[in-house]
FISE-385092 format. One line per field, with one value per atom (N, C-alpha, C): atom name; residue number from 0; chain; x, y, z. Coordinates in pm, 1 decimal, decimal comma, padded with zeros to 6 digits, always signed. Each point is the difference from the previous one (the first is absolute). Example, Ala and Ser with C-alpha at 12.3 -4.5 7.8 and 13.67 -1.06 7.14 Angstrom:
BEGIN
name	(N_CA_C_N_CA_C);
resi	(0_0_0_1_1_1);
chain	(A_A_A_A_A_A);
px	(+01319,0_-00089,0_+00090,0_-00035,0_+00082,0_-00077,0);
py	(-00569,0_+00119,0_+00120,0_+00105,0_+00119,0_+00109,0);
pz	(+00780,0_+00000,0_+00000,0_-00072,0_+00006,0_+00073,0);
REM end
This chain:
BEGIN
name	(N_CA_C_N_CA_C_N_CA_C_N_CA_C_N_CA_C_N_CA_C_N_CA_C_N_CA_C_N_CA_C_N_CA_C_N_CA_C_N_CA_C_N_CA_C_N_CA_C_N_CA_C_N_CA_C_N_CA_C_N_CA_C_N_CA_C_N_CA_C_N_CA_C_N_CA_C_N_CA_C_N_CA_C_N_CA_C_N_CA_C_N_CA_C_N_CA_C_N_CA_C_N_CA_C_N_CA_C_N_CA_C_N_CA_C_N_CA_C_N_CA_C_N_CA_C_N_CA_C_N_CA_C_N_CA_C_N_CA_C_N_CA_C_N_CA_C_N_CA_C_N_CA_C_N_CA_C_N_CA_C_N_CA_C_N_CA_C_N_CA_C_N_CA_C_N_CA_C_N_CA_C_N_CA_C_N_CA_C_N_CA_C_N_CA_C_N_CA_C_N_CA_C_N_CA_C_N_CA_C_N_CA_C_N_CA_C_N_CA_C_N_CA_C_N_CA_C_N_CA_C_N_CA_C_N_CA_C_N_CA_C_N_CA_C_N_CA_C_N_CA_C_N_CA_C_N_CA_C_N_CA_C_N_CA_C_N_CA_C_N_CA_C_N_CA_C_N_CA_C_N_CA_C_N_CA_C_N_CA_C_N_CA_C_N_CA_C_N_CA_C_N_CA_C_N_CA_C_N_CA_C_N_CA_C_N_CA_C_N_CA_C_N_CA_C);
resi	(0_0_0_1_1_1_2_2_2_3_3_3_4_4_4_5_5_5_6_6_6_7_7_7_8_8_8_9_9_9_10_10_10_11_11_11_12_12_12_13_13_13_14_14_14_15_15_15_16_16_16_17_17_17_18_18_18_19_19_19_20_20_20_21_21_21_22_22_22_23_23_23_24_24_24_25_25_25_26_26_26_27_27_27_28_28_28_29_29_29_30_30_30_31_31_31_32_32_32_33_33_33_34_34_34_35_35_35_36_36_36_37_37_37_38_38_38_39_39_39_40_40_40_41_41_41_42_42_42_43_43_43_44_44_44_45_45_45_46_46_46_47_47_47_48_48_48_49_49_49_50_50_50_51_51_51_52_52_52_53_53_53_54_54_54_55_55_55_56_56_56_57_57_57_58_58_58_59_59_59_60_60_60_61_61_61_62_62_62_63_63_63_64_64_64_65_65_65_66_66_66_67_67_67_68_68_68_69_69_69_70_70_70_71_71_71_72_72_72_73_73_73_74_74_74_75_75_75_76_76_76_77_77_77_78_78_78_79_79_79_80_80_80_81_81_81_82_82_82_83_83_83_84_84_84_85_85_85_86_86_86_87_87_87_88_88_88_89_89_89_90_90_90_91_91_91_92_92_92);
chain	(A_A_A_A_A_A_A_A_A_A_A_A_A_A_A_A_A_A_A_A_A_A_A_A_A_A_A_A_A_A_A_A_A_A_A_A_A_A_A_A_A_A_A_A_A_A_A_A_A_A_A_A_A_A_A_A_A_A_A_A_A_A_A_A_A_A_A_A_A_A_A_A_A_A_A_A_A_A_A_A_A_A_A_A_A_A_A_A_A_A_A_A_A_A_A_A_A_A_A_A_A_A_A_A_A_A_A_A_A_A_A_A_A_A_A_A_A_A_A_A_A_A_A_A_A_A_A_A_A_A_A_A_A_A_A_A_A_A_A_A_A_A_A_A_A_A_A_A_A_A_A_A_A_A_A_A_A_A_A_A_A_A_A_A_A_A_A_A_A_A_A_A_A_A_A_A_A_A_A_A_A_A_A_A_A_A_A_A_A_A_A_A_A_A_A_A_A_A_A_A_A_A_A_A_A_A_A_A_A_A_A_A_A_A_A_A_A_A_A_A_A_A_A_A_A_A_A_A_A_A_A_A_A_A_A_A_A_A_A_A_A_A_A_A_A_A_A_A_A_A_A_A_A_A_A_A_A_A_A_A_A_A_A_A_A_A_A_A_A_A_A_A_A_A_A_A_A_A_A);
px	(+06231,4_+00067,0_+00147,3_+00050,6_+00153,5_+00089,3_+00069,3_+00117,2_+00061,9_+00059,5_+00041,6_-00047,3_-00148,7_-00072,2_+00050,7_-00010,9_+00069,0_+00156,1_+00072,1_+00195,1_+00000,5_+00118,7_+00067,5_+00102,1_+00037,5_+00115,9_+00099,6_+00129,0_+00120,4_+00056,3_+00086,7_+00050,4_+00155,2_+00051,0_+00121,7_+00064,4_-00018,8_+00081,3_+00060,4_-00187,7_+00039,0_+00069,6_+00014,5_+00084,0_+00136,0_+00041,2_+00144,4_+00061,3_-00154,0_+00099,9_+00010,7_-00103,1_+00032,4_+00122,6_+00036,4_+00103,4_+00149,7_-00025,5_+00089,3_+00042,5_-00105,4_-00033,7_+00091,5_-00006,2_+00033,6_+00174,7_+00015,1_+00149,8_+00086,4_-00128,9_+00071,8_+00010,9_-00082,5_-00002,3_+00108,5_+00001,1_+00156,6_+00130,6_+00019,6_+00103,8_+00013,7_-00097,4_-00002,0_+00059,4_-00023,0_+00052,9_+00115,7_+00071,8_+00115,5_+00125,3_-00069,3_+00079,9_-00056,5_-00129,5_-00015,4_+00010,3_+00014,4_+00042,0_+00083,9_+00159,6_+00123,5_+00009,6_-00059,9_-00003,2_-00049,3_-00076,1_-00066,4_+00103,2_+00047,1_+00078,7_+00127,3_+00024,4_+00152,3_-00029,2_-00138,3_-00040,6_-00030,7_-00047,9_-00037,6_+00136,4_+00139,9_+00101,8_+00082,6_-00080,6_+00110,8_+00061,2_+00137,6_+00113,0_-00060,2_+00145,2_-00054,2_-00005,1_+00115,3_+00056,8_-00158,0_-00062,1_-00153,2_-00100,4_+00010,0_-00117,7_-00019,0_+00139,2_+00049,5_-00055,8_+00054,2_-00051,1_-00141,6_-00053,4_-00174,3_-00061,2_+00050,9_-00013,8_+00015,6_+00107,1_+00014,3_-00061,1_-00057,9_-00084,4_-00164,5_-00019,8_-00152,0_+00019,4_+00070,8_+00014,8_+00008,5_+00090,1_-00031,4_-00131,6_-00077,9_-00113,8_-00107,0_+00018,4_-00113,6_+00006,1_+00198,8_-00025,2_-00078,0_-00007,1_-00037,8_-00180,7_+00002,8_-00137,5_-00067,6_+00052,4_-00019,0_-00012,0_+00100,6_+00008,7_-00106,1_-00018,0_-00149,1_-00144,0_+00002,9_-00118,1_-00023,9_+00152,5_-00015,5_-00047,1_+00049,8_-00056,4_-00113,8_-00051,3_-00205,2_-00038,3_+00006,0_-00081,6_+00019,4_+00130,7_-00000,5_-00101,9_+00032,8_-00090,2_-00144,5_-00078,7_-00108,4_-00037,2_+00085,8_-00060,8_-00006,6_+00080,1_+00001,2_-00094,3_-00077,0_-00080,3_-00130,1_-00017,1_-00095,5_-00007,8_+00110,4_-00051,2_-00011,6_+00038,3_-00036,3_-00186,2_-00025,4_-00156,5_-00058,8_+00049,6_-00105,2_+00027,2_+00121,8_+00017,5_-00093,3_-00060,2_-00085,5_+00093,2_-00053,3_+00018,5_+00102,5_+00059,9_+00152,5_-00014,8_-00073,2_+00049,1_-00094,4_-00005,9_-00055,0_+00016,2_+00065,6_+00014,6_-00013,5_-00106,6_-00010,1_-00136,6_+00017,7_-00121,9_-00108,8_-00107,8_-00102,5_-00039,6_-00100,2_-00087,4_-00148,9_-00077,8_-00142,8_-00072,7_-00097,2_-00104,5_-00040,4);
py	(+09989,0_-00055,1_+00035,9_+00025,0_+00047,5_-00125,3_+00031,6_-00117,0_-00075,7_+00129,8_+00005,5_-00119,0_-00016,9_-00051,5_-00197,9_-00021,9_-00106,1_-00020,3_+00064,2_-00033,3_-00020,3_-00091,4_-00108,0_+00135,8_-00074,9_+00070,1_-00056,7_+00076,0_-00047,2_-00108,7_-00073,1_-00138,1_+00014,1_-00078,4_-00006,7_+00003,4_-00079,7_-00037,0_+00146,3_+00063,5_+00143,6_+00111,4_-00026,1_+00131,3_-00049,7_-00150,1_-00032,6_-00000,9_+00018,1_+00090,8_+00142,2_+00080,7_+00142,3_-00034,6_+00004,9_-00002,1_-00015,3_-00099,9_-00089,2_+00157,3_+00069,9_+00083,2_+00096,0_+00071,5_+00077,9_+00013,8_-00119,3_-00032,3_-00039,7_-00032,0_+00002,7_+00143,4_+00075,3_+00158,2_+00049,3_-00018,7_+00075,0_-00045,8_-00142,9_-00055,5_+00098,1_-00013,0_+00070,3_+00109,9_+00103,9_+00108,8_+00055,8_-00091,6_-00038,7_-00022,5_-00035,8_+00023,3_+00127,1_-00015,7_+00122,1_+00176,2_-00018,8_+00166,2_+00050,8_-00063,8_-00018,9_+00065,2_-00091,2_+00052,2_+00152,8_+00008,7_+00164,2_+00098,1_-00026,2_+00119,3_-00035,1_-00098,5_+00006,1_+00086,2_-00008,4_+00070,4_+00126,3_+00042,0_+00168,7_+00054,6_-00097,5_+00070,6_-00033,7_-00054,4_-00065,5_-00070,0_-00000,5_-00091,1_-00115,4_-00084,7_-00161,7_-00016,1_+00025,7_-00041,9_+00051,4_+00102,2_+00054,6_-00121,6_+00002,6_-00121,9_-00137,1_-00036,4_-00105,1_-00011,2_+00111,7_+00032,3_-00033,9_+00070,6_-00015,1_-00120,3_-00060,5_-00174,5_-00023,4_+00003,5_-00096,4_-00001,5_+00146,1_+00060,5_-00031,2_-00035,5_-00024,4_-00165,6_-00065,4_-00146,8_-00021,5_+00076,2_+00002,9_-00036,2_+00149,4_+00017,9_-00119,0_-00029,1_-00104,4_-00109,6_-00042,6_-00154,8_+00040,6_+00122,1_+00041,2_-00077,7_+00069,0_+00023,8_-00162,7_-00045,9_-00157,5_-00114,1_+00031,3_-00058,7_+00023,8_+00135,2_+00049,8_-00064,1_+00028,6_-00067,5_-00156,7_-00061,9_-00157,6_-00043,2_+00120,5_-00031,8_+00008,9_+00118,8_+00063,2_-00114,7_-00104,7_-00090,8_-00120,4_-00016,1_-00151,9_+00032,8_+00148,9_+00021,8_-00023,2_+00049,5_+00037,7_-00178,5_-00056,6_-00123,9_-00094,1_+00057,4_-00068,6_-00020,4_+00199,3_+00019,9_-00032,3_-00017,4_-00087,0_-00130,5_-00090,3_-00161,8_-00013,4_+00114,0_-00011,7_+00009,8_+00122,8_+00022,0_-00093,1_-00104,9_-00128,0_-00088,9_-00015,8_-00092,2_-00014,2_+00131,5_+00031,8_-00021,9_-00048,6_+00005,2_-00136,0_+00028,2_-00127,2_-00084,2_+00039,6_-00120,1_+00033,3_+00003,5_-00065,6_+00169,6_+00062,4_+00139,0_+00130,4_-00030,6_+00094,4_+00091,3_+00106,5_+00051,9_-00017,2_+00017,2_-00026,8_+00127,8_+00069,6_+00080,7_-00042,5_+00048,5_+00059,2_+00073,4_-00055,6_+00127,6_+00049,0);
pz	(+10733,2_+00117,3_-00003,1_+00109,5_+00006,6_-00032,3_-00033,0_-00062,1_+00149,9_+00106,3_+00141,9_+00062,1_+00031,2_+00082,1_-00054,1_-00101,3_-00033,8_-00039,5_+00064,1_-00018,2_+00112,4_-00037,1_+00161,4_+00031,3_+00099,6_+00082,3_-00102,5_+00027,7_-00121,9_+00084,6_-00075,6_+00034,2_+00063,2_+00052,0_+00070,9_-00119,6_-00101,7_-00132,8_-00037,8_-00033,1_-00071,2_+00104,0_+00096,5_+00128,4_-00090,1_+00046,3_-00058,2_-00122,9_-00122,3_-00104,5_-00024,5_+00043,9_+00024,7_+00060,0_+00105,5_+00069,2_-00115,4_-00080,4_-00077,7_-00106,5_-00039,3_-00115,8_+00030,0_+00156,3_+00039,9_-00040,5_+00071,6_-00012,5_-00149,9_-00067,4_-00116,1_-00086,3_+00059,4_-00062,1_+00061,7_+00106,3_+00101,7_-00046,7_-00047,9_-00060,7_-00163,7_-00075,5_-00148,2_+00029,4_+00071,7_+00075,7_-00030,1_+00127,1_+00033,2_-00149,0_-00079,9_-00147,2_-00091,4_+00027,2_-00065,7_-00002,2_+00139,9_+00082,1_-00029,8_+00025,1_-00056,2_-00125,7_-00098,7_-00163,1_-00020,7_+00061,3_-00023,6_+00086,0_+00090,7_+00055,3_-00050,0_-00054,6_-00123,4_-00118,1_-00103,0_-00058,4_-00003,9_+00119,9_-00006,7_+00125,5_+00004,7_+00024,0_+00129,1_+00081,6_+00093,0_-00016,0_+00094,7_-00064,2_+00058,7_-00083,5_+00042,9_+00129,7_+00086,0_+00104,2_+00080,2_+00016,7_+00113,7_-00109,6_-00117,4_-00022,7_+00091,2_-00005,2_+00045,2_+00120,9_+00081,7_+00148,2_+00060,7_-00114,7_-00036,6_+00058,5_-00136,4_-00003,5_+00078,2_+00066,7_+00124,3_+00145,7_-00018,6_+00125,5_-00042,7_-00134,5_-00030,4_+00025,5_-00002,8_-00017,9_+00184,1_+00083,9_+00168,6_+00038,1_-00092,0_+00084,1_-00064,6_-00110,1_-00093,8_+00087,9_+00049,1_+00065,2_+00139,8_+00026,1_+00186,0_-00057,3_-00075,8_+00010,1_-00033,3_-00078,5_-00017,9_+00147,0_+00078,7_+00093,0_+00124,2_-00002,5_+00055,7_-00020,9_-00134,7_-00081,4_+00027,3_-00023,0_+00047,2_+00159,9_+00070,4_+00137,2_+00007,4_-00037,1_+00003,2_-00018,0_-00118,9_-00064,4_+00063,6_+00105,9_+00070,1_+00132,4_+00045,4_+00091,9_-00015,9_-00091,7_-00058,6_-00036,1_-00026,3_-00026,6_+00157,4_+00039,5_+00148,4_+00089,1_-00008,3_+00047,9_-00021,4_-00161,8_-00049,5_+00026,5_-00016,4_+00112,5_+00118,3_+00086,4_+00126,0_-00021,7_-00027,1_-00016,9_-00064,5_-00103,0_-00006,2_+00064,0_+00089,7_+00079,5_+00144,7_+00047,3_+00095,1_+00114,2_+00104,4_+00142,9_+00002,6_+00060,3_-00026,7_+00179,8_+00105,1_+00061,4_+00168,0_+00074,6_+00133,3_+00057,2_+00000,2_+00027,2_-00051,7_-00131,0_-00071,9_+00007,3_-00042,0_+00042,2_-00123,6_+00048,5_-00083,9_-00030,4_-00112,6_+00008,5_+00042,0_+00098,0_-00007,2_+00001,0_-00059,8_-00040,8_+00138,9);
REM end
């Protein structure tokens, strides 16, 4: 029997720590990029630069991510909330 046929769908929990993972790899980065192009020879001052352009884009991307997941959860209580009121449409078969 396939393993497939019995796994759930992944959980809201687990989207929001991928998510979490992501950003903590992009942060590690952000110090660690720096160090290697000081090492194999760039000056400080373009490391620096680095950093500060990987740390831009890490917070861009964080703030993105935080939106997807308020959306995504939003959109999920609407859909168990069903039909909200006197004007809504129904489905039929």
């Amino acid at each position: 029997m396939p393993a497939s046929s019995t796994a759930r769908p992944p959980s809201a929990y687990a989207a929001s720590e991928s998510a979490g993972d992501v950003v903590r790899w992009a942060a590690f980065s952000c110090g660690v990029v720096p160090v290697v192009l000081v090492v194999y020879g760039t000056s400080v001052g373009g490391a620096a630069v680095t950093a500060l352009g990987l740390a831009a884009v890490t917070a861009a991307c964080r703030i993105l991510l935080r939106r997807s997941e308020r959306g995504a959860a939003r959109l999920r209580a609407e859909e168990a909330a069903g039909p909200r009121g006197r004007h809504s449409r129904t489905v039929r078969d």
